[in-house]
C-alpha positions in Angstrom: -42.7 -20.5 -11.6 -41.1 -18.9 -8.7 -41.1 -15.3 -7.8 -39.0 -12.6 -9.5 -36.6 -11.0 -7.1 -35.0 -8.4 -8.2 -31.4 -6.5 -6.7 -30.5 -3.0 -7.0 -27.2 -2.0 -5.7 -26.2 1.6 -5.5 -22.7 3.3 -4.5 -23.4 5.5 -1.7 -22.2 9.1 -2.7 -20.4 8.1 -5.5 -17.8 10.4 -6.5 -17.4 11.5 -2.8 -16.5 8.3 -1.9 -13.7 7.8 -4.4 -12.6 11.1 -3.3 -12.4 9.9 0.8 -10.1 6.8 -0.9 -7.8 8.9 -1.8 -7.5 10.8 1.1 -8.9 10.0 4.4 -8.9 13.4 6.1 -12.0 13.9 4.1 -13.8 11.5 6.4 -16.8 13.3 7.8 -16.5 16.2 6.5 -19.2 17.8 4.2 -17.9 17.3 0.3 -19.1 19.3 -2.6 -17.7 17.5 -5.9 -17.9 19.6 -9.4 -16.7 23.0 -10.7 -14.7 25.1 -8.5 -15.7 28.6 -9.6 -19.0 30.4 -9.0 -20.2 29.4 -12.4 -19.5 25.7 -11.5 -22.4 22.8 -10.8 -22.2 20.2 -8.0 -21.9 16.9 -9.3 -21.6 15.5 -6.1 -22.8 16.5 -2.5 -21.3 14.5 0.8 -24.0 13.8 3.2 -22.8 16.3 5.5 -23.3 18.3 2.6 -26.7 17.3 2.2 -28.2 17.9 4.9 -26.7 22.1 4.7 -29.1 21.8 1.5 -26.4 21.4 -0.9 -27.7 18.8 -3.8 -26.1 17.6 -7.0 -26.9 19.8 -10.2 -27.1 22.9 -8.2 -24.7 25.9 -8.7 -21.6 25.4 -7.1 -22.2 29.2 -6.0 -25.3 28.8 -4.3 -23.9 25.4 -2.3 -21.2 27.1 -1.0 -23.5 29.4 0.0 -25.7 27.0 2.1 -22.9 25.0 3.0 -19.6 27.4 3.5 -17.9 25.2 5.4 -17.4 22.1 2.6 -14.7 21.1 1.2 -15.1 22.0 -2.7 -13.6 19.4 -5.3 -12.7 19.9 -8.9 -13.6 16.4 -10.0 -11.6 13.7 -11.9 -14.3 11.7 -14.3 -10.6 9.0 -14.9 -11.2 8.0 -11.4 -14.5 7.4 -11.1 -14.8 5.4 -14.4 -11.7 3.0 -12.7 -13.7 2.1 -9.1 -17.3 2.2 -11.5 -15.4 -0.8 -13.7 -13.7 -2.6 -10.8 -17.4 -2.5 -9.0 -19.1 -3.8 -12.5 -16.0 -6.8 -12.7 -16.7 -7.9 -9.1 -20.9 -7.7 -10.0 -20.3 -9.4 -13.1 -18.3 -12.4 -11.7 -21.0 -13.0 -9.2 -24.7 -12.3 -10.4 -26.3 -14.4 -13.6 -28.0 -11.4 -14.6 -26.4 -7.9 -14.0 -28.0 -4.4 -16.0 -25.9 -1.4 -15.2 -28.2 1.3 -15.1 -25.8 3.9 -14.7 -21.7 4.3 -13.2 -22.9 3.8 -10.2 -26.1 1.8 -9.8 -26.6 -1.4 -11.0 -29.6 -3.9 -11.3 -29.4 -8.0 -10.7 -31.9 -10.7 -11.4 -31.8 -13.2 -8.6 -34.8 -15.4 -9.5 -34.7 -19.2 -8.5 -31.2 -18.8 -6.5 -33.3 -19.2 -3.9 -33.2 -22.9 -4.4 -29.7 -23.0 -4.1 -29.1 -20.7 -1.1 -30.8 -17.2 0.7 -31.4 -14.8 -2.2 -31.5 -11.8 0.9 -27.9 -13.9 2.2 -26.6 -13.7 -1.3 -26.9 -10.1 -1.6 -25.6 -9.5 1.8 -22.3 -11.4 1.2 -22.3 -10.0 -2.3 -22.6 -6.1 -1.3 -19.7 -7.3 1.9 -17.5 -8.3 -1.2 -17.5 -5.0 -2.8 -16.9 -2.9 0.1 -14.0 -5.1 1.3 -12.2 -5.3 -2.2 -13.0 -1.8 -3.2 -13.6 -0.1 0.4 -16.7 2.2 -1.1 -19.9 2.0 0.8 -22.7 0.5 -1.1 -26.3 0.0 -0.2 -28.8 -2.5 -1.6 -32.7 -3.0 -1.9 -34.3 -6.1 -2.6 -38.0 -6.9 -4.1 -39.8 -8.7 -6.9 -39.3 -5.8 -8.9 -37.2 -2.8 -10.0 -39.1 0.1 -8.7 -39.5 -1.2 -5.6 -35.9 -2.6 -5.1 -34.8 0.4 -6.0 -36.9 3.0 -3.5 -36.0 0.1 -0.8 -32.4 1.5 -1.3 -32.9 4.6 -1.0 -34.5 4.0 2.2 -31.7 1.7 3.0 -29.4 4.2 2.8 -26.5 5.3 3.4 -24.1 2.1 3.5 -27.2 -0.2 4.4 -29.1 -2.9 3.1 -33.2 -4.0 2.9 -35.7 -6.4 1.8 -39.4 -5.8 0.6 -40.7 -9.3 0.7 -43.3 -10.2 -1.4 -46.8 -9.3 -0.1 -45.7 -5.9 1.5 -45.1 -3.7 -1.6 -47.9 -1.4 -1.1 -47.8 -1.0 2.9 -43.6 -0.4 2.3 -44.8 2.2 -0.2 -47.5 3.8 1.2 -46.3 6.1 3.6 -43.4 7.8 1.6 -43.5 10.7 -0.6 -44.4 10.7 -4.1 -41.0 11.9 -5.2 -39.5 8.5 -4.1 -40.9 7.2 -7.4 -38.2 6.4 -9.6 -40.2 8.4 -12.6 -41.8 11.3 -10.9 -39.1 14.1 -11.3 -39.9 18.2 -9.9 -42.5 19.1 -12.5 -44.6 16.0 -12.0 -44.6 16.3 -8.4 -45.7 20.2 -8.2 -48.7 18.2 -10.7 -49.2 16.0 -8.4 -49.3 18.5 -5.1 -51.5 20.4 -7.2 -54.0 17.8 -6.9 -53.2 17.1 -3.1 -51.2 14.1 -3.6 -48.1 14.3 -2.0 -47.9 10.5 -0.2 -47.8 7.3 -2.3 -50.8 6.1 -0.6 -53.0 8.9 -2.0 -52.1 7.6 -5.5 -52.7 4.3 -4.7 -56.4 4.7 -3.7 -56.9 7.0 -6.7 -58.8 5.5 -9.7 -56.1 4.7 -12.4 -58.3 6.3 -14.9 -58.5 9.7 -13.2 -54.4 9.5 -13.0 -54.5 8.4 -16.9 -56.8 11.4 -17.8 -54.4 14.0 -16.3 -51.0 11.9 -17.0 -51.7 11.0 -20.3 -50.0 7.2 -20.9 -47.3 8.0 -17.8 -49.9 8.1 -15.3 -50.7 4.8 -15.9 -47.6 3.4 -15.2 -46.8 6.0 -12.4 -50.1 4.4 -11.1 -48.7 0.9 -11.3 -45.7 1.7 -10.1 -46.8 3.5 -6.6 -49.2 0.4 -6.0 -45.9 -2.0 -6.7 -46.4 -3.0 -9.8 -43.2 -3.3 -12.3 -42.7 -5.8 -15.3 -39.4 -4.0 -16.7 -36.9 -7.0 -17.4 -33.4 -6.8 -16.4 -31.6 -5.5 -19.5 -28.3 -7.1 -19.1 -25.5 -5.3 -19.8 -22.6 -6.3 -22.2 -18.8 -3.7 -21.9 -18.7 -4.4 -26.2 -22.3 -2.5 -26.2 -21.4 -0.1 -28.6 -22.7 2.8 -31.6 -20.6 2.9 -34.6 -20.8 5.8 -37.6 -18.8 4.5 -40.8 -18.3 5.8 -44.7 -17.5 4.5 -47.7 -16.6 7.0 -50.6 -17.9 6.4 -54.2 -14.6 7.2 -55.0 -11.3 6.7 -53.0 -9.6 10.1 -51.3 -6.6 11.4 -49.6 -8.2 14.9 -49.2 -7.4 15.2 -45.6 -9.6 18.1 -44.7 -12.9 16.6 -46.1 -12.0 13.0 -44.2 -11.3 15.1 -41.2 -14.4 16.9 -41.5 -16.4 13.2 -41.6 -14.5 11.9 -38.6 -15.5 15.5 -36.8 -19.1 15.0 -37.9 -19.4 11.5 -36.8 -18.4 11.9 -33.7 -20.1 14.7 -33.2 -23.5 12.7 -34.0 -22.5 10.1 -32.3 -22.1 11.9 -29.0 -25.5 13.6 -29.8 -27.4 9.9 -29.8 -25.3 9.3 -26.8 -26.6 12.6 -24.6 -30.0 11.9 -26.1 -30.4 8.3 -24.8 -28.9 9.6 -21.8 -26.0 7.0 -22.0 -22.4 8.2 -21.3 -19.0 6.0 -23.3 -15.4 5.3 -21.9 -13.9 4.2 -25.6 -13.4 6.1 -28.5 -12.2 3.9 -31.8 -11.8 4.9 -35.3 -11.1 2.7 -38.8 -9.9 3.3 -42.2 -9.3 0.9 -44.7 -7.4 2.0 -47.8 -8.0 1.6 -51.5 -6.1 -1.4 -51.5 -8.3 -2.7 -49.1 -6.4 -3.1 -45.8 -7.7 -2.0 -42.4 -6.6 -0.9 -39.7 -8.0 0.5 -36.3 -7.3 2.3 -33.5 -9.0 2.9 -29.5 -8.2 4.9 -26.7 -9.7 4.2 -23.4 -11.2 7.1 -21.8 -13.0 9.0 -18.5 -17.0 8.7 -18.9 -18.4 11.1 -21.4 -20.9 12.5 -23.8 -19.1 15.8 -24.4 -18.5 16.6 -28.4 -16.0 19.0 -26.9 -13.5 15.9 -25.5 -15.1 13.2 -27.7 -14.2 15.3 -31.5 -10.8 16.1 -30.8 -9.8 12.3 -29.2 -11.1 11.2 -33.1 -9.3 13.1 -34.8 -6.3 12.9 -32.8 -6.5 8.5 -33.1 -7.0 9.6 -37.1 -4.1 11.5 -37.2 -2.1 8.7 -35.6 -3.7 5.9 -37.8 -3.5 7.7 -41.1 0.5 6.6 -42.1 0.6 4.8 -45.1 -0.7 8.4 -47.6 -2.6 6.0 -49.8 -6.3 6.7 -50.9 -8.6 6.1 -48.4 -11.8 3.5 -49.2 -13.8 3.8 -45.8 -13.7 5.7 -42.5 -15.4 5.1 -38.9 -15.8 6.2 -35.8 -17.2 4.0 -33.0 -18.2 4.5 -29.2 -17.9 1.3 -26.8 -18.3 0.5 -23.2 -21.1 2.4 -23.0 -23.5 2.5 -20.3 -26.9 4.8 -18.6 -25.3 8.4 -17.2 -25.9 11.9 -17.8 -23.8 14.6 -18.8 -23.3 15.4 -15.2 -19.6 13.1 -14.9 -18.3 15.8 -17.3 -19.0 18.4 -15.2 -15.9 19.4 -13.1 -14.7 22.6 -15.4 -16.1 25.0 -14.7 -18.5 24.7 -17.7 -22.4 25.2 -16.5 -22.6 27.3 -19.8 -20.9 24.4 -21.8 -23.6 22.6 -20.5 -26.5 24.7 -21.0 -25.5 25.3 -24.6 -25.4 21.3 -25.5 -29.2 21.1 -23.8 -29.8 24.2 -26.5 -28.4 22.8 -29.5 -29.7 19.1 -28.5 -32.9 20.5 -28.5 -33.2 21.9 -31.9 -31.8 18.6 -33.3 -34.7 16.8 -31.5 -37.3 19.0 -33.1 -35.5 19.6 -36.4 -32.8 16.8 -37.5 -29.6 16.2 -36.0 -27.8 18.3 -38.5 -29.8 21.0 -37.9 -27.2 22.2 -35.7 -23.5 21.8 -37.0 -20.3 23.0 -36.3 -18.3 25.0 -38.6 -15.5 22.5 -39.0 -18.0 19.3 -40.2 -20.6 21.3 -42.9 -18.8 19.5 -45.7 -20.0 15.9 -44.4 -23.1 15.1 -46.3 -25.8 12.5 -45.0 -24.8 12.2 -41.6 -27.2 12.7 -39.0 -29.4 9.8 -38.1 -32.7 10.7 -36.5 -33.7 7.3 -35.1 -32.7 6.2 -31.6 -30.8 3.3 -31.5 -30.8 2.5 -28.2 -34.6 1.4 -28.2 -35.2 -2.5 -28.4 -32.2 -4.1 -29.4 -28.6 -3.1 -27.9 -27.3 -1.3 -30.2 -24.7 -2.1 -32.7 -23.7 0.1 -35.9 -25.9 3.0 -36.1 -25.2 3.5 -39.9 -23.5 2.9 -42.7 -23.5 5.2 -46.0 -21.7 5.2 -49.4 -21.2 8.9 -50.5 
């Protein structure tokens, strides 16, 4: 059995370079991408950017402040999602094995190509291909597994390429900082500096029992994965992937209001599981079928999002258009497709940190208490809706419920 090796390609600056596509005066010049007022957040920081301090989730306000001279960018979420599909078609076409892990980083299994041709020449002439039909910059790591692949990118970067070969994952890791861990975010690395451990190679000679006995079940795999060990298959990734909320009344209605109220409430759940699994959709459907038994669907293709404030009104607005024939109503539904791994952050080029802040809040509560322990106004007279399971763990998911009311 030959060796796993495992690609991970990542769009360099993402929405910044979409934005240099569209107009090349932008070239070199620090970018911020996100809201444009004060109360804004940076979804997006150039490199030029970068290096003024400027980073991605920080207030737009304070980045201007460290970098005044940028160039500040409301963004637009329709664009992105075009070049992040026209990246995934050329990927898809190419690789046997592709996992999008989010709009703009992607995971390939390459294992026993080799026999055919260069696994490392593959990849070159593979990440050549994107930038010459798409013209953004995209850099690539290559390994025997995930973690690694993906920190050798990051290392590659920007708009470069590099191979760990197999043998030389712990030296490669060794001397870079802990925060280059794919799992080791800003609370686990103040731990971890706590402790005096601020290089991968300090974490490697610890004993994985002391790093259990602080971490708790984490520490054990951040342990594995600083000494270069990763088993995570590829998951592959399917555009039909999709969560799906439907209902079937015990007895057939034409009461608009309390079938708009349903079609409110399950999107609004839906979009909770979305922001909860941390997965973002691009296609909104919804279905009735009538007493008599026919159905009939509609779909609207849409900018990334997890937002109930964009996802709840397109719902009831492809309702509104679908509901025609005024004849009691059997079943509703309301399904989410071409979903893939993103946060919230694509969303966030009104200026709505507060928006933001308040989902986090109410996402929260529904965590600890149920997800209809937080409800809007319009969608209290849908029973039995919330569903507290989350189907995105083990199998991709399909409908997330069903219920006759």
């Amino acid at each position: 059995m030959s060796e796993r090796t495992i690609l991970h390609m990542d769009l360099d600056a993402f929405f910044v370079s979409c934005e240099r596509l569209l107009d090349s005066r932008l070239q070199n010049l620090p970018i911020l991408v996100g809201g444009t007022g004060d109360r804004g957040v940076v979804s997006a920081a150039s490199y030029e950017a970068r290096a003024s301090g400027a980073h991605s989730g920080m207030s737009m306000k304070m980045a201007r402040m460290l970098c005044p001279q940028a160039v500040v960018i409301r963004g637009n979420a329709g664009t992105y999602t075009k070049y992040s599909k026209m990246v995934t078609d050329i990927l898809q076409q190419e690789v046997p094995v592709l996992e999008k892990a989010s709009v703009d980083e992607f995971y390939a299994d390459l294992t026993g190509m080799d026999k055919f041709f260069g696994c490392y020449s593959f990849a070159t002439e593979l990440r050549q291909k994107v930038i010459r039909e798409t013209g953004l910059p995209i850099s690539f790591g290559m390994s025997l597994n995930k973690t690694v692949s993906k920190v050798a990118t990051g290392e590659a970067k920007p708009n470069n390429q590099m191979q760990i070969i197999h043998g030389t994952e712990k030296p490669f890791l060794a001397p870079l900082s802990v925060k280059k861990i794919p799992m080791i975010g800003e609370k686990t690395y103040q731990q971890l500096c706590h402790l005096g451990v601020k290089k991968i190679d300090t974490l490697q000679q610890m004993p994985v029992e002391i790093v259990e006995q602080v971490f708790g079940k984490n520490g054990r795999t951040m342990w594995e994965k600083a000494n270069g060990i990763d088993h995570s298959p590829i998951i592959e990734y399917h555009e039909r992937k999709s969560i799906s909320n439907e209902r079937t009344f015990g007895r057939d209605t034409a009461d608009v209001t309390m079938l708009k109220s349903y079609i409110a409430a399950m999107a609004e759940n839906l979009a909770f599981q979305l922001r909860r699994a941390q997965r973002i959709t691009s296609c909104v459907s919804v279905k009735i079928r009538y007493a008599d038994f026919q159905t009939v669907s509609k779909q609207v293709s849409i900018p990334y999002t997890a937002a109930d404030h964009v996802l709840i009104p397109l719902a009831l607005e492809l309702f509104e258009k679908l509901y025609e024939r005024r004849v009691l109503i059997r079943l509703i539904g309301v399904k989410y497709s071409s979903i893939c791994h993103g946060a919230y952050q694509i969303s966030l080029f009104e200026d709505v940190q507060k928006t933001a802040k308040l989902y986090q809040a109410m996402d929260k509560i529904r965590d600890k208490f149920g997800s209809r322990s937080v409800l809007r106004a319009n969608t209290m007279d849908a029973h039995n809706i919330g569903n507290d399971f989350n189907p995105f763990n083990g199998e991709p998911p399909t409908v997330l419920a069903h219920r006759h009311v």
